[in-house]
N, C-alpha and C positions, 0 to 999 in steps of 0.2 A: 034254704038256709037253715028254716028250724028243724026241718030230718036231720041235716050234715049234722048238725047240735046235739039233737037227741040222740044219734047214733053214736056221737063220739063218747058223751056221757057216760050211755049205757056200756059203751068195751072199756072206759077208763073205770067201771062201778063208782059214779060219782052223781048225785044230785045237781049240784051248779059248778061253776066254774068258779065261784069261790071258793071251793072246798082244796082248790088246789095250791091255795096260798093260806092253808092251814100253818102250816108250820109259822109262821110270820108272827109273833107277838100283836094280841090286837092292840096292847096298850100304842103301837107304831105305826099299825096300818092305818093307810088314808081312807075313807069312808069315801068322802068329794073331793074333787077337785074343787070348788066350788062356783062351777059353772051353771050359769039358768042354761033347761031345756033349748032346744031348738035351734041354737046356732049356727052360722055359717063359719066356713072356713075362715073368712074374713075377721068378722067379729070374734073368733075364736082368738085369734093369733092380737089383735088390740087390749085381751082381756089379758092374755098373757104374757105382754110385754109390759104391763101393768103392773102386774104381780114379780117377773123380774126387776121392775123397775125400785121397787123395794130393797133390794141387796142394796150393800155398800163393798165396792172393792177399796184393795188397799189405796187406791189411787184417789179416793173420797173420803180418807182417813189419815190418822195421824197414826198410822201403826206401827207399832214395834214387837209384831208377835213373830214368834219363830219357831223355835221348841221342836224342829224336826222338816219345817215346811219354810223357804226363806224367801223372801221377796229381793231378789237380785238383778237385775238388767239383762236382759234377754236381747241381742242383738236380731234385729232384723231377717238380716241372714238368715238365721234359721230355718227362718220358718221356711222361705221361699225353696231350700233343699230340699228339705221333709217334705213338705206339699207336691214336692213333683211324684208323678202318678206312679213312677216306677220303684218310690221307696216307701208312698203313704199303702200300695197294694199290695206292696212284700209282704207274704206271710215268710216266719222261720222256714227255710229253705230243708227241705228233704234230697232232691235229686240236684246236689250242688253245681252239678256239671251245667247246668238249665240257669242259677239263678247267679251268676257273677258279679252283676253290680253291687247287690245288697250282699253278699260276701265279701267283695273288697270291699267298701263301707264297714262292714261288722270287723272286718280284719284290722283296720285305722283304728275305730274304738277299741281293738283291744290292746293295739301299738300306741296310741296316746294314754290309755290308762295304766298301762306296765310301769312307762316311763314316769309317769307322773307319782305313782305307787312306790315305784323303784321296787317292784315283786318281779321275779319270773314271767308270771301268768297270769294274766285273767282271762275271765271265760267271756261268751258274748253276750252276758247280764241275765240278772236276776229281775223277780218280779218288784222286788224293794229293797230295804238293808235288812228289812225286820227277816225276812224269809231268809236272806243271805246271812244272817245269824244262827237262824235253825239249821240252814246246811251246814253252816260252818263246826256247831255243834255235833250234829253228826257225823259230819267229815271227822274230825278229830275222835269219837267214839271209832270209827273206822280204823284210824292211821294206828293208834295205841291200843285197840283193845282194852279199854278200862270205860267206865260210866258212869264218872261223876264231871261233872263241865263249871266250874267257878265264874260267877260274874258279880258285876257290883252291885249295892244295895238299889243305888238312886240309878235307872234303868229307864227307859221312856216306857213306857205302859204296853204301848203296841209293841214294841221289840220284846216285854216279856212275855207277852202273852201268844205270841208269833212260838216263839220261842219253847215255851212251857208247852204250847202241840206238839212243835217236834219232837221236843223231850218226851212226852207220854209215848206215841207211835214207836220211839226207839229204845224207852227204859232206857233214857239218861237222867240219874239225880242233880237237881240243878241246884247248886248253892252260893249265897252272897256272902260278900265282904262289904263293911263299910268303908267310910271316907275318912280319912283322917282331918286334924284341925284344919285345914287349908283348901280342903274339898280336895284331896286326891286319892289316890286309891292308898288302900294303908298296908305296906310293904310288911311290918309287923305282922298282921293279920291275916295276908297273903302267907304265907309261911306257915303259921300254923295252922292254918288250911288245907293244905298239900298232902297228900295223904299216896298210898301205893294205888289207888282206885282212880285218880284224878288222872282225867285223860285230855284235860287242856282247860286257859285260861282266858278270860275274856276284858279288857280294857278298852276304856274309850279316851281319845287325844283331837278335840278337847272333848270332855265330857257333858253330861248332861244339863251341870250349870255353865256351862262357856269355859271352865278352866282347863286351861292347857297344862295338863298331869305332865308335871315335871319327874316323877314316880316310874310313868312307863317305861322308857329306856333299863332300867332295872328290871322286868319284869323277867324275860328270856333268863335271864343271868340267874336269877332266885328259880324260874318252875324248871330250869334241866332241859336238855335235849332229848328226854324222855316223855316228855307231854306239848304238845301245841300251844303255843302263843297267837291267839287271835286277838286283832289290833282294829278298832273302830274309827276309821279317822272321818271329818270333815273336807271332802274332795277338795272343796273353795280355798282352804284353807292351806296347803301344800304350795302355796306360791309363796310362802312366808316361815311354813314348819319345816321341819323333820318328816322325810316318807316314812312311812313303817318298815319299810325294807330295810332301811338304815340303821332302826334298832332291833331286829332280829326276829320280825314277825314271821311267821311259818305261814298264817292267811291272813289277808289285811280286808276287810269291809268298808263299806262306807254309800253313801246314797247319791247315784250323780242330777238329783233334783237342780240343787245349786250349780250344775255346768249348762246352764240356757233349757232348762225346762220352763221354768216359769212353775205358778201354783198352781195352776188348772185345777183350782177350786180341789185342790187336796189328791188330785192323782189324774192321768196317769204319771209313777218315778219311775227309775232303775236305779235297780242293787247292782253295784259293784264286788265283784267277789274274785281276789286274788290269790295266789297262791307261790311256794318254793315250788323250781322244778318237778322235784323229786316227790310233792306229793301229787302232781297232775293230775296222775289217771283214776286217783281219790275226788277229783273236783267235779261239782255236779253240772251240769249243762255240757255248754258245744264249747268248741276253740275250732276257729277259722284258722287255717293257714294256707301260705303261698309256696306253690311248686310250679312246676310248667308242664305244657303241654305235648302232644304228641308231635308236635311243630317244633318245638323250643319255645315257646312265648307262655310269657309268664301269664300263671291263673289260680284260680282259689278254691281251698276244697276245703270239706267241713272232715276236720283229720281226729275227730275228740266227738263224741256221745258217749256221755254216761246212763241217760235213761233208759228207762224199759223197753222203752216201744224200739230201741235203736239193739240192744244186748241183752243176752240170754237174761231172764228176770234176776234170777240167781246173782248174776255179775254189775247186777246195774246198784249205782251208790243215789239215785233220786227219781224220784217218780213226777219232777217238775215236769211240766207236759212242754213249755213253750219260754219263750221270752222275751224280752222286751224291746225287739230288734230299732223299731223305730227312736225310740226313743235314745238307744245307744247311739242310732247316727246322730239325733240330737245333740248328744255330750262330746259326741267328734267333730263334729262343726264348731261348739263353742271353743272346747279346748283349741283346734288350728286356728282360730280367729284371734285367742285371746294369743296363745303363745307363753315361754315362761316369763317375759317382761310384763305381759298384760296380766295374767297370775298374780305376780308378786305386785305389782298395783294395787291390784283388786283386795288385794289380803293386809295391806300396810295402810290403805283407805279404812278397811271396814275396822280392823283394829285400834288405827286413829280416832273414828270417829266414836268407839264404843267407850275409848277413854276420855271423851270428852263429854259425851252424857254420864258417865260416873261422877266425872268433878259436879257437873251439876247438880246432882245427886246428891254429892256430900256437903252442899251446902245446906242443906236438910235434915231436919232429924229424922232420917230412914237410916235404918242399919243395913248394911251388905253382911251379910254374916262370913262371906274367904274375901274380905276387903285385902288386898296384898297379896295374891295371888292372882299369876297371869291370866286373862282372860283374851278371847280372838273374839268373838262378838256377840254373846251372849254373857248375863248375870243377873245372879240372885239380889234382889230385896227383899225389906220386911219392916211393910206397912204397920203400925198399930192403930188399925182399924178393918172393921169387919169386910168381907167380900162385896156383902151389900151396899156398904157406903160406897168402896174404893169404885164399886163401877157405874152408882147414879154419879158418880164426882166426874168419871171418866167418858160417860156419856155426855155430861155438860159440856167438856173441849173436844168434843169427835175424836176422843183418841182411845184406842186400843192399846195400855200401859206395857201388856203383856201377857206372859203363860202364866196364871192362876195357880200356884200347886197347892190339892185337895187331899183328901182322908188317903186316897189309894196311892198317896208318896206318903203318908205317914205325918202332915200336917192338920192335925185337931181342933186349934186352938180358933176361937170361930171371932177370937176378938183381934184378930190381926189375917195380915193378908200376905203368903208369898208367895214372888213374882220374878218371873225367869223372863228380865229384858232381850230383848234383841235389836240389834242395829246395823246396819246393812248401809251399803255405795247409794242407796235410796234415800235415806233417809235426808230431809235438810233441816237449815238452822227453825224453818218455821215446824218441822215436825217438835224440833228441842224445844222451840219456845212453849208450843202449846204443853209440853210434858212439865216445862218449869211451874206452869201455870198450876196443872194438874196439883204438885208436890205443894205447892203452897197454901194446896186447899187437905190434903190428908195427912200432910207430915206431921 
């Protein structure tokens, strides 16, 4: 074993085999585990359920965080689909003729999220929404030939920064608009923004603080049939909204986390990425479709690659390697289960119940700063008191208040605290109570 060692070293020209987790920040890297010598497998695994025992899920909590990741009800069901061996060991299909079931599967997910989109098309998923933004950008530098791609100021962090890689790779200039008094996108603004270079627009319904931009349906109308309208929606939330399709998106995104993913501790999602017809063969990924066989009996073939490995380099619109197949069955399962009655349930619940932790809310002296402006189930506060305090306060009632917004949204002010609530078909009256508790001790 110590030759196989020594030899590997020696052809990788490397001393240990820490040198190969150089690049790694040490301020991050783990030194220990912090296990004594000598342990069995046994004692191993006591130690370490030990140390998970430590976590708190949301189920041990009074939370109401969300900010991109949702704690929604995950039917059963699911799982037991996913878990069968023939769609948890599908990889993305290459010789489509061989893999059928996980192509009809991928072909359902992308006939429930057409429908549900009201788009043309969607592909068979993205790795997240954030990456289905960068394509999206992309796509539109493609469709128009111009490279400047407009989005809004207030942005989830990971979506710009996803985002701003694309942008580099492709020499697209990215530029913000703010929100108007209401927390919408400001139509004003948008306008004079617009320029001959602008090769598409980016909106989100509801956006970053929970509000449902009554603004977007305007948007198409203001940037012209000469630039892309890319539309960010809340998949959850389509039981209740406006599809994008409806107000004139050209590509419509969104993350189908909230269709029976569950949190999985922050990942694995899938990005949903939709499109008009006519820009198809602009869209990055696969599109499953059904035809028949040499028999006549119908069957499924992967009819759309845009990446390299699949078209001449030259012709390929994304260098995405894969996707996120399983997880798409995931969103096909919940969507057939939920259906559009269980949908719009789902979306008149989480609404209801977010306006009813508002009231509470205003029985306090906390300001919502777009108080009067729609929200689906997220919104801003604003604590006057420090971060410090609001979370020994919020540790006292086991409760997780919310999404903390810091320096990198442009929040300085170190003697107040604001907070992007979320509330969800989970939540109950004992989660309200303890939050009322909370409010009565920072307000």
């Amino acid at each position: 074993m110590n030759n196989d060692l020594t030899d590997l070293l020696k052809e990788l020209k490397i001393k240990s085999p820490d040198e190969l987790f150089a690049d790694i920040p040490d301020a991050i890297r783990t030194k220990t585990l912090g296990l004594p010598k000598g342990m069995d497998e046994d004692e191993i695994r006591r130690v370490a359920s030990a140390y998970a025992g430590m976590n708190k899920t949301v189920n041990q909590e009074h939370s109401f965080l969300g900010f991109g990741l949702y704690n929604h009800f995950v039917p059963a069901a699911i799982s037991n689909v996913i878990n069968r061996n023939e769609f948890l060991t599908a990889y993305t299909p290459y010789q489509a003729e061989i893999s059928q079931g996980i192509m009809q599967a991928l072909f359902e997910y992308q006939s429930l999220a057409a429908e549900l989109f009201q788009m043309d098309a969607v592909n068979s998923s993205m790795y997240d929404v954030s990456t289905s933004l960068g394509e999206a950008a992309r796509m539109a530098k493609i469709i128009t030939g111009k490279d400047e791609f407009i989005v809004p100021k207030y942005l989830s962090k990971n979506k710009r920064a996803v985002l701003d890689n694309y942008a580099r790779g492709a020499e697209i200039k990215v530029k913000e608009i703010d929100f108007d008094e209401k927390g919408m996108i400001d139509l004003e603004r948008l306008k004079e923004a617009l320029n001959e270079n602008t090769s598409g627009v980016y909106v989100e319904y509801p956006n970053m603080f929970g509000i449902i931009d009554t603004n977007v349906p305007r948007v198409k109308e203001i940037i012209g049939e000469e630039r892309i309208f890319v539309a960010g929606v809340n998949p959850i939330s389509l039981g209740v909204l406006a599809p994008p399709g409806k107000f004139g998106a050209d590509i419509a995104i969104g993350d189908g986390q909230v269709l029976g993913l569950g949190l999985n501790f922050g990942g694995p999602v899938v990005g949903i990425f939709a499109t008009k017809e006519q820009y198809i063969r602009k869209m990055p990924g696969k599109i499953m479709g059904i035809t028949k066989d040499y028999n006549g009996k119908v069957a499924f073939s992967m009819i759309l690659q845009t990446r390299e490995q699949h078209i001449r380099r030259e012709r390929a619109v994304t260098n995405m390697t894969s996707n996120q197949a399983l997880m798409a069955v995931a969103s096909a399962v919940y969507l057939s289960l939920m259906g559009d009655s269980g949908l719009k349930k789902i979306g008149e619940i989480n609404m209801g119940r977010t306006r009813e932790l508002m009231d509470i809310v205003r029985e306090f002296d906390v300001t919502m700063p777009y108080d009067g402006s729609p929200v689906f189930n997220e919104f801003l506060i604003r604590l006057k008191e420090s971060k410090t305090f609001v979370c020994r306060i919020a540790k006292k009632f086991n409760l997780v208040p919310g999404y903390a917004l810091g320096k990198n949204y442009g929040y300085n002010d170190r003697n107040q605290t604001n907070i992007v609530v979320n509330v969800t078909e989970r939540n109950t009256n004992d989660d309200f109570n303890a939050y009322k508790e909370f409010l009565r001790e920072v307000a």
